[in-house]
N, C-alpha and C positions, 0 to 999 in steps of 0.2 A: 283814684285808687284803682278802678279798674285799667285802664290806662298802663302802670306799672305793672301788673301783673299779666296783662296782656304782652306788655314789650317784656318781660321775663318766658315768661311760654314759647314766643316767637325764641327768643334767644338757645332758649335749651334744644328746640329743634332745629334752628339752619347749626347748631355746635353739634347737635347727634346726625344731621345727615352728611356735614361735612369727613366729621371721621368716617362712617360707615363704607366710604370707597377710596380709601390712603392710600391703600396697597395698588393701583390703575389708575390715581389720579393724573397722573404728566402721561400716560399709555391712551394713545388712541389705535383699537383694535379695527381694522380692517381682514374680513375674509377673506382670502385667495382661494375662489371653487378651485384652480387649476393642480392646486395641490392637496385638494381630500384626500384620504385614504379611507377606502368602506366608510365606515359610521364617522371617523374623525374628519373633523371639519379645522384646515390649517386658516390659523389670522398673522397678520405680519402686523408689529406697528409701523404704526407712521411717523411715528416721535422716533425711537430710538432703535428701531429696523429688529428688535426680536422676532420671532417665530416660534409659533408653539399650536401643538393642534388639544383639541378639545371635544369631547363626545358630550356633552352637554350643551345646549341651547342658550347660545350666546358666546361672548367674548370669553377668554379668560378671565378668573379673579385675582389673579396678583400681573404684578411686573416681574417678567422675564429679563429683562437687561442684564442683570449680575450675573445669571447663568454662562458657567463654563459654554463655551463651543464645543460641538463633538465633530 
């Protein structure tokens, strides 16, 4: 019995941490220091060649890919 409630436990967590990053899962973010601007920090992927800067600490939270080009 404990057994099965142990392999349900496990189950509900790698199914809650797999959702929690859907939106960057196929996006691997890579920094380019070459193009900060002051505080914004630009990442480029490497999957699918976006670009997008970010003032916050770490990569972006979504995928950029769909975004129009300006």
């Amino acid at each position: 019995m404990h057994i099965v409630i142990g392999l349900i436990i496990a189950f509900v967590l790698v199914a809650f941490f797999a959702r929690r990053n859907r939106g960057t899962r196929r996006c691997r973010w890579r920094e380019d220091r070459t193009g900060n601007r002051g505080a914004l920090r630009k990442y480029k992927c490497a999957a699918c060649g976006a670009e997008a800067f970010t003032a916050t600490k770490g990569p972006p939270d979504s995928c950029k890919a769909n975004l129009p080009k300006t």
